[in-house]
C-alpha positions as CSV (number, residue, x, y, z in Angstrom):
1,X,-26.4,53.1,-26.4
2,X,-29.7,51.8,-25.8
3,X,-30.8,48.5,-24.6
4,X,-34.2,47.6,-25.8
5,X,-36.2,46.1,-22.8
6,X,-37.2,42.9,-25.0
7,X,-33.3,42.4,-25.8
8,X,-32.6,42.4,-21.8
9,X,-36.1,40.4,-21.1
10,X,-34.5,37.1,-23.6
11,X,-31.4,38.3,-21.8
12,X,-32.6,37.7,-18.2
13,X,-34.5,34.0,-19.5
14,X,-31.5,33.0,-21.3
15,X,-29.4,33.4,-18.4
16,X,-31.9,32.0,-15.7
17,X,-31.9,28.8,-18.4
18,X,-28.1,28.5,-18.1
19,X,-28.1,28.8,-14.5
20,X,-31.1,26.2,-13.8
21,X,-28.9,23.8,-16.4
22,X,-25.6,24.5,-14.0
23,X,-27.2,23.4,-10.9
24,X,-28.9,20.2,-12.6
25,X,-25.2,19.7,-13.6
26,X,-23.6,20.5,-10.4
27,X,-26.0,18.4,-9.2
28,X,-25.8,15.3,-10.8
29,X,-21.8,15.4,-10.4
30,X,-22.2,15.7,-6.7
31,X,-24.2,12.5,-6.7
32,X,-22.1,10.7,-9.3
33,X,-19.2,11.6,-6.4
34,X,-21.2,10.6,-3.9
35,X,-21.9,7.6,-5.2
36,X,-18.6,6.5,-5.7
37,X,-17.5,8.0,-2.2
38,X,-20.4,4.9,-0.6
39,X,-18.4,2.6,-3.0
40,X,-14.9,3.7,-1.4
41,X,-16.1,3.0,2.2
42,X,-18.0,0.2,1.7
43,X,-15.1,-1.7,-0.6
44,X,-13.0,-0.2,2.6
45,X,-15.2,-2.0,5.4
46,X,-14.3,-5.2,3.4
47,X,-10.6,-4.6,3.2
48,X,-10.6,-4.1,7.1
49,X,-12.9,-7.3,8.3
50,X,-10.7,-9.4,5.8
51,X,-7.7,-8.1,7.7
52,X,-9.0,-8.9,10.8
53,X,-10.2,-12.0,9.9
54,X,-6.7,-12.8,8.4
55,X,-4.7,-11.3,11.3
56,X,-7.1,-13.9,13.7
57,X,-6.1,-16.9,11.1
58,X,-2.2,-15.9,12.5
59,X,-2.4,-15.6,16.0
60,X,-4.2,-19.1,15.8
61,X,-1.4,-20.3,13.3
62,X,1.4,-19.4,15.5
63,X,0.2,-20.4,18.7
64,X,2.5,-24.0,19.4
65,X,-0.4,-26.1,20.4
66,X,-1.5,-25.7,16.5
67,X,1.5,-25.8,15.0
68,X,2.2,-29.4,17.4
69,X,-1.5,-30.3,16.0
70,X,-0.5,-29.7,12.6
71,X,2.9,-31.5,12.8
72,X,1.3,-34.2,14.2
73,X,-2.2,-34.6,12.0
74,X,-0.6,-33.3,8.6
75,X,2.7,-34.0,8.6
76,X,2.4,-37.7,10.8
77,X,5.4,-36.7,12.6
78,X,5.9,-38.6,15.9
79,X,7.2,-37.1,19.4
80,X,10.9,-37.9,19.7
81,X,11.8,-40.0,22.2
82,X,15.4,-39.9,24.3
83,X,16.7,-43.3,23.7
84,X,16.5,-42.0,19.6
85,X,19.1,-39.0,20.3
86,X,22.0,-39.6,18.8
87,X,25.1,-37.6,19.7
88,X,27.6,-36.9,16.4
89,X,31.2,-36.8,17.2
């Protein structure tokens, strides 16, 4: 069986064209990806200085010299005095 030498020239194109459209493809995936993969870190960046900045806004929030501030400012409660201890029997 003979192969005529035009039939394996379209041949050879036809496959380099299929090739050439691969790599575009493979291409253009790997940036889509990489695209998203900036996306990923960036949104995780945020996630972790909003931590951060949240974990901050507890340690101040539990410390007792801002929880007597709030009891005092916000909720208008006064320091108890010993004369207004009762004892229950």
């Amino acid at each position: 069986m003979k192969i005529s030498k035009s039939k394996l020239f379209y041949s050879f194109i036809f496959v380099n064209i299929v090739f050439i459209f691969l790599q575009i493809y493979k291409q253009s995936i790997f940036i889509k990806y990489t695209y998203q993969n900036q996306k990923l870190i960036l949104r995780k960046e945020q996630l972790i200085q909003n931590k951060n900045e949240l974990t901050q806004q507890l340690l101040i929030l539990k410390n007792p010299t801002s929880i007597k501030n709030y009891a005092i400012k916000k909720l208008k409660m006064e320091k108890i005095k010993l004369n207004q201890i009762k004892k229950l029997t």
